[in-house]
C-alpha positions in Angstrom: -3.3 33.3 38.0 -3.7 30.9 40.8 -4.0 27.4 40.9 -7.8 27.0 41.9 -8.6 30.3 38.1 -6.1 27.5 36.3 -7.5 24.1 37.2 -10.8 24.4 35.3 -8.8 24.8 32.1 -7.1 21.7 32.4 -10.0 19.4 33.6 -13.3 19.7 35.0 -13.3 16.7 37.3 -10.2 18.9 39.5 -10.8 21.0 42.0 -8.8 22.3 45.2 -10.7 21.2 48.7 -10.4 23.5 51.7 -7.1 22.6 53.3 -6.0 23.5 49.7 -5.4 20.3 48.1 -6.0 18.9 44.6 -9.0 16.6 44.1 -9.6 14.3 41.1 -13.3 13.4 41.2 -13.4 14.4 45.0 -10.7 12.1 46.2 -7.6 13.5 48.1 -4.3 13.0 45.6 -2.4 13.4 48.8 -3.6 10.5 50.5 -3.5 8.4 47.5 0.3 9.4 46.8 1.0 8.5 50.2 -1.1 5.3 50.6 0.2 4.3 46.9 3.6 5.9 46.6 4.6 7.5 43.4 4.7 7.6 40.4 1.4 6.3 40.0 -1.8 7.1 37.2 -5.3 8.0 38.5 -8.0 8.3 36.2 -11.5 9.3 37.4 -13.9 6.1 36.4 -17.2 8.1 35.8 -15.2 10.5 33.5 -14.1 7.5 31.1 -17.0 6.4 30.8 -18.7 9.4 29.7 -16.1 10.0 27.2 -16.9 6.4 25.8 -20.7 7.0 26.0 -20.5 10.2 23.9 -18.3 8.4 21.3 -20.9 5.8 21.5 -24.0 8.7 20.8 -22.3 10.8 18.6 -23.1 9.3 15.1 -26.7 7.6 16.1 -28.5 9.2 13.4 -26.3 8.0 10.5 -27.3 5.5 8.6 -25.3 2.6 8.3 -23.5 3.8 11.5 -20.6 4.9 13.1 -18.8 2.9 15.4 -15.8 3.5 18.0 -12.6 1.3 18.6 -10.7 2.6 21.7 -7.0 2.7 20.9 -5.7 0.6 23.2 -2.3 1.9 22.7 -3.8 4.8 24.7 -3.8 2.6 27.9 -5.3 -0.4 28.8 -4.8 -2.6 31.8 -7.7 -5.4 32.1 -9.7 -3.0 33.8 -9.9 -0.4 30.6 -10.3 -3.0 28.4 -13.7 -3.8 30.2 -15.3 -0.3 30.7 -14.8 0.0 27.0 -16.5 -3.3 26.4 -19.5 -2.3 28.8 -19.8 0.8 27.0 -20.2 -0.7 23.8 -16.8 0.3 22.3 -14.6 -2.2 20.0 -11.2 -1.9 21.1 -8.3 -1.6 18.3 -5.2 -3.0 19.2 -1.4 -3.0 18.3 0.6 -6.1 19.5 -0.3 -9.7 21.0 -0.1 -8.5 24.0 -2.9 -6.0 23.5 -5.1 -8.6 21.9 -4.5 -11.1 24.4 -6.0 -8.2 27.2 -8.7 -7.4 25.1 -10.0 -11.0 24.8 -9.0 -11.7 28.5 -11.5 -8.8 29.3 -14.1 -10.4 27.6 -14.7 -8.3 24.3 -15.8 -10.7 21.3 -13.0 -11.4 18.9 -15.3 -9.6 16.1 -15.2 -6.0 18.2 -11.8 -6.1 17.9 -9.3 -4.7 15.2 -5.8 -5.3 14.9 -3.5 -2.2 13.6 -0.1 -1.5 13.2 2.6 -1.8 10.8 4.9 -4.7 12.1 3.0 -7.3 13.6 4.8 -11.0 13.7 3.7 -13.9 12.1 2.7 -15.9 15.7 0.2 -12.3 16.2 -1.4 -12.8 13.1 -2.1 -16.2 13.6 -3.1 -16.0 17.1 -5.5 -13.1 15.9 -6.9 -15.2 12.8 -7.1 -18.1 15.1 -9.0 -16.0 17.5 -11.5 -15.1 14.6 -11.0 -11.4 15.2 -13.5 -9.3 13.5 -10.6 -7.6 11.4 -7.1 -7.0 10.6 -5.7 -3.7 9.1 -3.3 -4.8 6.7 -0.1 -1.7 6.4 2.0 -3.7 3.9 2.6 -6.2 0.7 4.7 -8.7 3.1 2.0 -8.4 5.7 -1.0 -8.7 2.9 0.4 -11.9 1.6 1.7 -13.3 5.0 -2.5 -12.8 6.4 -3.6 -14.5 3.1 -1.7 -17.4 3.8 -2.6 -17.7 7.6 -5.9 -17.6 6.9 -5.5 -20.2 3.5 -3.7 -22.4 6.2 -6.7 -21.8 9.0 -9.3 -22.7 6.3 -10.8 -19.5 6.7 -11.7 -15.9 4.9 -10.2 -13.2 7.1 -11.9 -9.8 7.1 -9.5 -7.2 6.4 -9.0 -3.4 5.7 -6.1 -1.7 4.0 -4.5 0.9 5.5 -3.9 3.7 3.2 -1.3 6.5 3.5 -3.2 9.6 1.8 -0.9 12.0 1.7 -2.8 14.5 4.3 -0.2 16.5 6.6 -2.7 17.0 9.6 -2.0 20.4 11.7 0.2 19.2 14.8 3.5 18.4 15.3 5.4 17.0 12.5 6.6 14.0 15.1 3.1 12.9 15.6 2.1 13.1 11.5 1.3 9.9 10.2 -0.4 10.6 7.1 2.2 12.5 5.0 3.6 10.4 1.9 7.2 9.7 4.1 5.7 7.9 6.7 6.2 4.1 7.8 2.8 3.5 7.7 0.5 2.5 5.2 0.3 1.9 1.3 1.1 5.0 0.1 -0.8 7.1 -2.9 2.4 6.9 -5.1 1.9 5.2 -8.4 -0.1 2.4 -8.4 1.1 1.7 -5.1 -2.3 1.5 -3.1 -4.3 0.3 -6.1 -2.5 -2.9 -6.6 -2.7 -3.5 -2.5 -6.2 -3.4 -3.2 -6.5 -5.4 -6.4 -4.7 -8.5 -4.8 -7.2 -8.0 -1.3 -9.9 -8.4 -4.2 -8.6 -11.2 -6.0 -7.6 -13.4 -3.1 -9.5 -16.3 -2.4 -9.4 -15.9 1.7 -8.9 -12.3 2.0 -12.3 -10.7 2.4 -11.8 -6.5 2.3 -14.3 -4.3 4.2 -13.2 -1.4 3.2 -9.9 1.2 3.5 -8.4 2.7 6.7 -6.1 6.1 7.0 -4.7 7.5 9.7 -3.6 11.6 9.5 -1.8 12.0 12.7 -2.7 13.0 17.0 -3.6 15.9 19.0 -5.5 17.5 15.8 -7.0 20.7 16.7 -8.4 21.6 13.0 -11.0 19.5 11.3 -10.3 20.3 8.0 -7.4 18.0 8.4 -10.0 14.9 8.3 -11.6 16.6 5.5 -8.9 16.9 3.3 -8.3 13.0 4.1 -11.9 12.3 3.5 -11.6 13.5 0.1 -8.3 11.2 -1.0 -10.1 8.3 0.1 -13.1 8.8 -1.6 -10.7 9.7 -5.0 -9.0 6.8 -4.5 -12.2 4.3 -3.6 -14.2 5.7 -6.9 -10.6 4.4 -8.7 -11.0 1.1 -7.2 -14.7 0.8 -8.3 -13.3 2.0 -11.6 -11.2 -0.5 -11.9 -12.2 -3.5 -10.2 -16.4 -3.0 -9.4 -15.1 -3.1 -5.5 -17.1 -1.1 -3.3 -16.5 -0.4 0.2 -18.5 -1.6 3.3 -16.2 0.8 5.6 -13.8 3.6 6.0 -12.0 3.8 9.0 -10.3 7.0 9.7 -8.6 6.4 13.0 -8.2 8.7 15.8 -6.6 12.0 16.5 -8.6 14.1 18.2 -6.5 17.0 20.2 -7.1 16.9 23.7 -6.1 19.8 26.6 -2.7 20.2 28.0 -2.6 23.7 28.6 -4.5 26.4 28.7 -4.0 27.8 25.2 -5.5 24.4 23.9 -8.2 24.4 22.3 -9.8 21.4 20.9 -13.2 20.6 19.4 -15.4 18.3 20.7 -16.2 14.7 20.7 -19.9 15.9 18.8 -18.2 18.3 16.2 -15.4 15.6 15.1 -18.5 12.7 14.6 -20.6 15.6 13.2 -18.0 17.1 10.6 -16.7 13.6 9.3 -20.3 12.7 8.6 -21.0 16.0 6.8 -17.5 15.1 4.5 -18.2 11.6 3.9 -22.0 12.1 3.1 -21.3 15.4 0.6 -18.3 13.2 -0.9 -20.1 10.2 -1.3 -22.8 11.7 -3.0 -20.3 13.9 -5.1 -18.7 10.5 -6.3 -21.1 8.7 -6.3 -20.4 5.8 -3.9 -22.7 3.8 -1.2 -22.1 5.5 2.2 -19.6 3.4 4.3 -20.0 2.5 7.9 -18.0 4.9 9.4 -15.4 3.6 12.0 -13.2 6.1 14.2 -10.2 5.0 16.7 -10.3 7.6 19.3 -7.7 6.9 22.2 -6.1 10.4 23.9 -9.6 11.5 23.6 -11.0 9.3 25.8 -8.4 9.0 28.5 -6.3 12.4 28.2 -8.0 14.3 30.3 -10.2 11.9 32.8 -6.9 11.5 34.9 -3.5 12.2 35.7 0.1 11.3 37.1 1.2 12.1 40.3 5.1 12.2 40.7 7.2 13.0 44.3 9.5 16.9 43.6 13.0 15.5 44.4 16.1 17.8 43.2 15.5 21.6 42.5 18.8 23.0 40.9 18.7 27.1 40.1 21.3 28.1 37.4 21.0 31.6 37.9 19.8 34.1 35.3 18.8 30.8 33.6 16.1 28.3 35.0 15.3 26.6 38.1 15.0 22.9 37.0 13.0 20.7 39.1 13.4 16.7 39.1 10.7 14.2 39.7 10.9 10.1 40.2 9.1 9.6 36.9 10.6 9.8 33.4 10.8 8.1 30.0 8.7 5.6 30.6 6.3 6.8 31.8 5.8 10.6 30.3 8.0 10.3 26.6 5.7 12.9 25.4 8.3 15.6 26.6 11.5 14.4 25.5 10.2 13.5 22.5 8.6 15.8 21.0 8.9 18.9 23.1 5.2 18.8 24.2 4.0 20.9 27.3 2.2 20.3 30.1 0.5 22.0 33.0 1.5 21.0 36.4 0.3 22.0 40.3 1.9 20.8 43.3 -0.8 18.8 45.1 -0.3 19.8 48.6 0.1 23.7 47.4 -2.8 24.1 44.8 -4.6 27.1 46.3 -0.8 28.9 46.0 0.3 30.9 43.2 1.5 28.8 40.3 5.2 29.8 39.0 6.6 28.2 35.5 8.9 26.1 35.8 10.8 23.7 33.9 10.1 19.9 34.7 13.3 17.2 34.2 13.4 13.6 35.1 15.9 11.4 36.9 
């Protein structure tokens, strides 16, 4: 197969001009590696944006709604952070530092949600000071330490609590988040999770929206968010059983696989939004519960395949019989993915992408 049958596969915004070069969105990558050295990102503007806007579209018929929060562990400079708030996205973010480029972009405190599983004291109070529009609480330490914050600001904090549901998505078992042994969330165990959600009730500054839960990335089958669907909804009809508490919201973060190679295949942005309706609708009517608002966190999703990274070949080493083992000037850093969790990519040599494309194995300095 040859670079220009391969590149549709991997993303629609590529192509190969005439002097057989790679394009992203019609712009040389050769002139941009050499103008901006390597290794440098380059994500194609237009493309984001669409993959925002469909997010955006996808659940418009639902009734009350469903609504996006980019995952700004994804990637966000300042510049992200303000397409996503011109597309009408909420942004969900992970650390201070995060937070403090959301708001810097202009997105009102109450579009933005603050996840995670370790945040410090001075990021919770610089998010409740902020009058952010939510805080996903992962722990006991963290529940009580938000409900004094917010006792101390004189305010009640909108929270949900994120919920471990048991649910071991389909992908790979580094990139799970949703199994019972995982470091994030209250955990179905017991009466773990209930009692997370009894003291949320019962506290005077605390005001819960609803429950959040989080299976895992790169999901290819959707059955995965249905199986999750279902353990919230058990567990939500417990909580109304035992308290009269009934949710506003279920969150049920991101996920969605995206295109590395060609064997991927991943469903779309419309059959996610349209299958998590269909569970939560046929659930809630099964349990009888008030349909939530629907939130989603979608981050690889959006940004995976508008772009990529352009790295300079150094070293080429053949061990003969073996491998030929090619070394770039990117590495950890920059591309974990690998390393990590023994993900695979597809990569073209700019300069040679109307050439035969050989397999190769990719190492960094």
């Amino acid at each position: 197969m040859s670079s220009k049958e391969w590149i549709p596969f991997v993303a629609a915004n590529l192509s190969v001009n005439s002097a057989g070069i790679l394009e992203l969105a019609g712009c040389d990558l050769q002139k941009i590696a050499n103008k901006y050295g390597t290794p440098v990102y380059i994500y194609d503007e237009d493309a984001l944006r669409r993959q925002c806007q469909r997010y955006a579209k996808a659940g418009q018929n639902y009734r009350p709604g469903v609504e996006a929060f980019y995952a700004a562990k994804a990637f966000l400079p300042l510049a992200m952070a303000e397409l996503v708030n011109e597309e009408g996205l909420g942004i969900d973010v992970m650390s201070g530092g995060e937070l403090y480029t959301a708001l810097k972009a202009g997105v009102s405190p109450k579009r933005i949600y603050f996840n995670g599983n370790n945040k410090s004291p001075q990021e919770l109070r610089e998010a409740i000071e902020a009058g952010l529009g939510c805080i996903i609480v992962d722990n006991f330490f963290e529940l009580e330490l938000v409900g004094d914050l917010a006792q101390q600001a004189g305010i009640t904090q909108p929270i949900q609590l994120r919920i471990n549901p048991g649910v071991e998505a389909h992908t790979h078992e580094y990139i799970q988040t949703g199994q019972l042994d995982s470091k994030f969330g209250f955990p179905l165990l017991g009466e773990v999770a209930h009692r997370a959600a009894q003291v949320a009730i019962s506290h005077p500054n605390l005001n819960l929206l609803g429950f959040h839960c989080h299976i895992g990335s790169q999901i290819f089958a959707l059955d995965s968010y249905a199986a999750a669907v279902k353990t919230m909804l058990e567990f939500a009809t417990e909580v109304k059983r035992q308290t009269g508490y009934t949710w506003e919201e279920l969150n049920l973060g991101g996920g969605l696989g995206i295109r590395y190679t060609e064997e991927d295949t991943p469903k779309t942005v419309e059959e996610l939004v349209a299958n998590i309706i269909s569970f939560v609708s046929t659930g809630c009517a099964e349990y009888n519960l008030p349909l939530p608002k629907i939130l989603l966190e979608p981050g690889r999703s959006i940004v995976g395949e508008t772009g990529l990274t352009l790295y300079t070949i150094g070293s080429i080493k053949t061990i003969p019989g073996i491998r030929t083992y090619v070394a770039v000037d990117g590495g950890m850093p920059d591309n974990p993915r690998v390393a990590l969790y023994q993900a695979k990519y597809s990569a073209v040599i700019v300069n040679k992408a109307d050439q035969n494309a050989k397999h190769i194995s990719f190492c960094s300095r």
